[in-house]
C-alpha positions as CSV (number, residue, x, y, z in Angstrom):
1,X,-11.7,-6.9,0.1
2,X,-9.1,-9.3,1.1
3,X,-5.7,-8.1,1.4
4,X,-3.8,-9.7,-1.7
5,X,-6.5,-8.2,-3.7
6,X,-6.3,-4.5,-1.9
7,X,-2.2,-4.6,-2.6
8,X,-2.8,-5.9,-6.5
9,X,-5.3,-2.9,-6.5
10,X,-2.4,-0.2,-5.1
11,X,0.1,-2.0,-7.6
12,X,-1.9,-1.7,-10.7
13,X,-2.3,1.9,-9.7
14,X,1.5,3.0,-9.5
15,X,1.3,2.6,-5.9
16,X,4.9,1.0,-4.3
17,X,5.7,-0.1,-0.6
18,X,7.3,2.7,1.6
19,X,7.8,0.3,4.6
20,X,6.7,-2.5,6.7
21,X,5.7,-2.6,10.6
22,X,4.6,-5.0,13.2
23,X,0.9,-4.3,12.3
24,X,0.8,-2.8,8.8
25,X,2.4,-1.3,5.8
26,X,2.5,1.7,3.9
27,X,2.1,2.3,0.3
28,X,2.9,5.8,-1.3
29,X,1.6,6.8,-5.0
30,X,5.1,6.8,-7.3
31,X,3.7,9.6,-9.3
32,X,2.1,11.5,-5.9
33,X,4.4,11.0,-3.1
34,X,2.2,12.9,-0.4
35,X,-0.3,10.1,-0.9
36,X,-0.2,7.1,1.5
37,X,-2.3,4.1,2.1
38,X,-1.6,2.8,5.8
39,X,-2.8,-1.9,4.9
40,X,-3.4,-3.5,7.8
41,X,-1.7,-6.7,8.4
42,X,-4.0,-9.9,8.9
């Protein structure tokens, strides 16, 4: 899956950006905070 696909996929699914590092960023569910998606950075 390439990577503007994977963060259209976590955006269609209430999914918002937490915070960006060097190497990747992390996504957290808006509706369930305790879940987190770590996306690499290519």
């Amino acid at each position: 899956m390439k990577l503007k696909a994977l963060i259209r996929h976590l955006e269609k699914h209430e999914c918002i950006l937490l915070r960006e590092g060097a190497n990747h960023s992390v996504y957290i569910n808006s509706i369930q905070p305790e879940l987190k998606a770590p996306v690499p950075k290519q």
